[in-house]
C-alpha positions in Angstrom: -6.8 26.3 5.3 -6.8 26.0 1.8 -6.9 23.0 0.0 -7.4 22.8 -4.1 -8.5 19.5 -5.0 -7.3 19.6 -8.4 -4.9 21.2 -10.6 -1.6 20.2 -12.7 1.3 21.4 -11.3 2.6 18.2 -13.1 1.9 20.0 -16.6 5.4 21.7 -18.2 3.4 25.1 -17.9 5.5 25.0 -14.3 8.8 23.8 -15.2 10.1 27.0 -14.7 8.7 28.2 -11.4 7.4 25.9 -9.8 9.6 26.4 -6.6 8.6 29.9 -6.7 4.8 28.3 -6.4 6.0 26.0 -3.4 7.0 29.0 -1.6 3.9 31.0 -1.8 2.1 27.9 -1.1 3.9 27.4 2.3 3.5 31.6 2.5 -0.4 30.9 2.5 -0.3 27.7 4.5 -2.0 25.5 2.1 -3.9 21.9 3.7 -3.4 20.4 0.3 -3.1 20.3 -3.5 -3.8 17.0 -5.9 -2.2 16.9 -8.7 -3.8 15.0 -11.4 -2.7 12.8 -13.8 -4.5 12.7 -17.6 -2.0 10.0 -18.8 1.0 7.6 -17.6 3.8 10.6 -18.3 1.3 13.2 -15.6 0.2 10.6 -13.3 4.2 9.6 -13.1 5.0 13.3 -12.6 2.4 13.8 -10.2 3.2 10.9 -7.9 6.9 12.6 -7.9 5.7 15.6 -7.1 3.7 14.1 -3.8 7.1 12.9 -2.8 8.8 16.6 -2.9 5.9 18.3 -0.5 3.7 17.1 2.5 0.6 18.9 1.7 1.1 17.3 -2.1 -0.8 14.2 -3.2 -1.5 12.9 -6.3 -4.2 10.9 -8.3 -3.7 8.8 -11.5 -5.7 7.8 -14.2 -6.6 8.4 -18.0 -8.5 11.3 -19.2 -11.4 10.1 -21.5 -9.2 12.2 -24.3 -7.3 9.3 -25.5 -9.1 6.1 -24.4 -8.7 5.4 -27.5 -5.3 4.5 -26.0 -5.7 2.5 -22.7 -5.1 -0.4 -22.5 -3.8 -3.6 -20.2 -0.4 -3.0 -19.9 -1.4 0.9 -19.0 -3.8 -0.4 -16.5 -1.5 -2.6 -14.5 0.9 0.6 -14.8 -1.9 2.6 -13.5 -2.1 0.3 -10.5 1.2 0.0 -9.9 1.6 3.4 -9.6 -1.4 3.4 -6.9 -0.2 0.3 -4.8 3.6 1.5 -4.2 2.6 5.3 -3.5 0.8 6.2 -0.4 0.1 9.6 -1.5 -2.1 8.7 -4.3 -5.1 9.7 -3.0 -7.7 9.3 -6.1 -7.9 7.7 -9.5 -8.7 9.8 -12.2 -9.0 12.0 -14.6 -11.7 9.6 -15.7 -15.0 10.5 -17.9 -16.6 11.4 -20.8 -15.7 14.3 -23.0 -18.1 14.6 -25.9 -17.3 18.0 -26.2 -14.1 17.5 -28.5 -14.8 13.7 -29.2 -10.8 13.4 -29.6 -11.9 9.7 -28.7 -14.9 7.7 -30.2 -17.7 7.6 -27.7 -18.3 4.1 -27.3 -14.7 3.8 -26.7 -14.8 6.1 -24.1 -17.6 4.8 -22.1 -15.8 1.1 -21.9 -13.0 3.0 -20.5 -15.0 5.1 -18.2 -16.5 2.0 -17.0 -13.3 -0.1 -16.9 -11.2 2.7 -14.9 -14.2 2.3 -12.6 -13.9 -0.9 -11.7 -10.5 -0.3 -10.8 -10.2 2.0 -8.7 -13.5 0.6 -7.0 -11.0 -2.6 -6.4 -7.7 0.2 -5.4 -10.8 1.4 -3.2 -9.7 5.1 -4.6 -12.7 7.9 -5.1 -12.6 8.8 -8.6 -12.1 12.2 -10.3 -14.8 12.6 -12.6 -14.6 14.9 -16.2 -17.5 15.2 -17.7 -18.0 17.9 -20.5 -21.2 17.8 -22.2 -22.2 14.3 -21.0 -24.0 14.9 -18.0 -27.0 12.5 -19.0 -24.3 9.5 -19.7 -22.3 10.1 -16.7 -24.4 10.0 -15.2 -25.7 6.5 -16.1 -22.6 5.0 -15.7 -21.9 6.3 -12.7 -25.3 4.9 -11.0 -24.5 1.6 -12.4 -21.0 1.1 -12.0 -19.7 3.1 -9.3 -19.9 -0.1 -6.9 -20.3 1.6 -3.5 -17.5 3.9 -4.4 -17.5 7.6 -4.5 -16.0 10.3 -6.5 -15.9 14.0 -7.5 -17.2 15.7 -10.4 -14.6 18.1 -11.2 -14.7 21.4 -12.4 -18.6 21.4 -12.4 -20.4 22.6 -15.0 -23.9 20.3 -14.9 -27.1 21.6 -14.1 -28.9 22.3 -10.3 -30.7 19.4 -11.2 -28.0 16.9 -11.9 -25.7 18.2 -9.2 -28.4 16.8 -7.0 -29.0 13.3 -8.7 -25.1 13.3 -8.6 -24.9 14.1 -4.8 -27.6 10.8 -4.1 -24.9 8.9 -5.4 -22.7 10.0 -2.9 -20.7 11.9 -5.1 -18.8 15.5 -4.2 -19.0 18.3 -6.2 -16.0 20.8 -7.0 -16.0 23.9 -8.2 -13.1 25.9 -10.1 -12.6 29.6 -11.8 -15.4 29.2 -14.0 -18.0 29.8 -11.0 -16.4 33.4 -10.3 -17.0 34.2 -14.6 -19.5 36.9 -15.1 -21.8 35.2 -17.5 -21.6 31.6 -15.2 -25.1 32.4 -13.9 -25.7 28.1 -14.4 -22.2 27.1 -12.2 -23.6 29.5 -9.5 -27.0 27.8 -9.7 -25.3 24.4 -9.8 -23.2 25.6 -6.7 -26.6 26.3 -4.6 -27.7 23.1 -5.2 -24.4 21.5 -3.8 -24.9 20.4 -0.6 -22.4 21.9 2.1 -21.1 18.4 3.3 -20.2 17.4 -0.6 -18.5 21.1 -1.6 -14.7 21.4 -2.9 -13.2 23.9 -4.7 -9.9 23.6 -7.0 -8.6 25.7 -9.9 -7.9 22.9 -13.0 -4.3 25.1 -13.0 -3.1 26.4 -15.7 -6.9 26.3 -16.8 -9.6 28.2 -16.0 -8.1 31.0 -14.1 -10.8 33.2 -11.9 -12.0 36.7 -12.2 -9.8 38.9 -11.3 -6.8 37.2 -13.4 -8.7 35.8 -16.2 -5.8 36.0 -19.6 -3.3 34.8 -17.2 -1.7 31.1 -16.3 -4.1 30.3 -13.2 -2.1 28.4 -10.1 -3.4 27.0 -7.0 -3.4 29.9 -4.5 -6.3 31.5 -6.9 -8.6 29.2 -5.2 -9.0 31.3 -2.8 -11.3 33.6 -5.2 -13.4 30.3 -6.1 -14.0 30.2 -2.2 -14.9 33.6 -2.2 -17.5 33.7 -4.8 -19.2 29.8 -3.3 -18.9 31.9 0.5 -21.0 34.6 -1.4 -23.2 32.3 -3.6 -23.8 29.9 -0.3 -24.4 33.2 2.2 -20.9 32.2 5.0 -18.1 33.7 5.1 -14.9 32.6 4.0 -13.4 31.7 7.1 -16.4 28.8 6.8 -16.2 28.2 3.0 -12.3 27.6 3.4 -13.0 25.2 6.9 -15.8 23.3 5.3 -14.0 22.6 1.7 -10.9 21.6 3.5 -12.3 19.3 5.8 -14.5 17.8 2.7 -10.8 17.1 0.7 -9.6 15.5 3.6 -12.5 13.1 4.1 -13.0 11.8 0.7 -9.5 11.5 0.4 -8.7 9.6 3.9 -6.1 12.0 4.9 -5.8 12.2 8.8 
């Protein structure tokens, strides 16, 4: 079954059908979808939306966006949030975005490490965005990940650092972007993932595959990331689709 590791369903992009979503969901059978949180408002909407679905969970965290913001009282909320909701399966968004640099970097990376450190104590894997800052996720992650482990989201790092990142015990997920037509380096970078550390998601209302690129992308379009890793990997679907799911629930403890 399918099971999409990450996506916002919590974002306002689905106020207005997001039952209609639920339905075709259940249509398709669906193991799971994590929602997950970028700030307190998405990680509160997320954990609400765990409680309306089984196959729902939720993670929590702040996205490296506005670490400019976090602070102690938003921790403590954070792992509130965690301790009182058995469905919160992960903490994250956390990273490094020096793409946009809406955040200064040095400020990010002391968040980055502190959001760490907490969910290493929550004993939560971490959802990891990183957007060109491969090299310094990479350093953080080997120093402070603690025996925890994690997945880097929506990868876009090279062959090489997918593997360095899979020593660490890390998972690697792929969205949309692998099935785009001039993603030759994701489809590398999937290769190089190991088959016991592959996930897929979609990042909805992001990143929407080939063949409804232009339009708001939704969690049963993960089916066309597992179609393109079956091809890029040489299975069949059938295996990509067992494999993945049984991956999501293993780093995420769900029985």
């Amino acid at each position: 079954m399918l099971f999409d590791t990450h996506a916002h369903l919590n974002d306002e992009e689905f106020n207005e059908d997001l039952d209609d979503i639920i339905k075709e969901l259940k249509e398709k059978h669906f193991d799971g979808v994590v929602n997950i949180g970028y700030d307190y408002e998405s990680s509160l909407k997320a954990v609400e939306l765990s409680k309306k679905e089984d196959f729902f969970y939720a993670s929590v965290g702040l996205h490296p966006h506005d670490s400019k913001d976090y602070n102690k009282i938003l921790e403590n909320e954070f792992i509130k949030l965690v301790k009182e909701n058995e469905k919160v399966v992960a903490y994250g968004e956390i990273g490094l975005d020096y793409y946009y640099d809406n955040s200064p970097r040095d400020t990010q990376k002391e968040v980055f490490i502190r959001q760490l450190k907490v969910a290493s104590e929550l004993n939560k894997p971490v959802i990891i965005h990183s957007r060109d800052a491969a090299g310094d996720t990479y350093d953080i992650l080997k120093a402070h990940l603690n025996g925890n482990t994690g997945i880097i989201h929506s990868c876009s790092a090279s062959a090489e650092m997918v593997r360095e990142y899979v020593k660490l015990g890390m998972y690697i997920s792929f969205s949309g972007s692998v099935t785009f037509k001039n993603a030759n380096n994701v489809r590398e970078a999937a290769k190089a993932a190991p088959l016991d550390k592959l996930l897929i998601e979609t990042d909805c209302p992001y990143l929407t595959p080939v063949p409804f690129r232009g339009k708001r992308n939704k969690p049963p379009y993960v089916e066309y990331t597992a179609r393109m890793l079956a091809e890029v990997k040489g299975i069949s679907y059938e295996e990509i689709i067992e494999i993945t799911d049984k991956n999501a629930r293993e780093i995420f403890k769900i029985k």
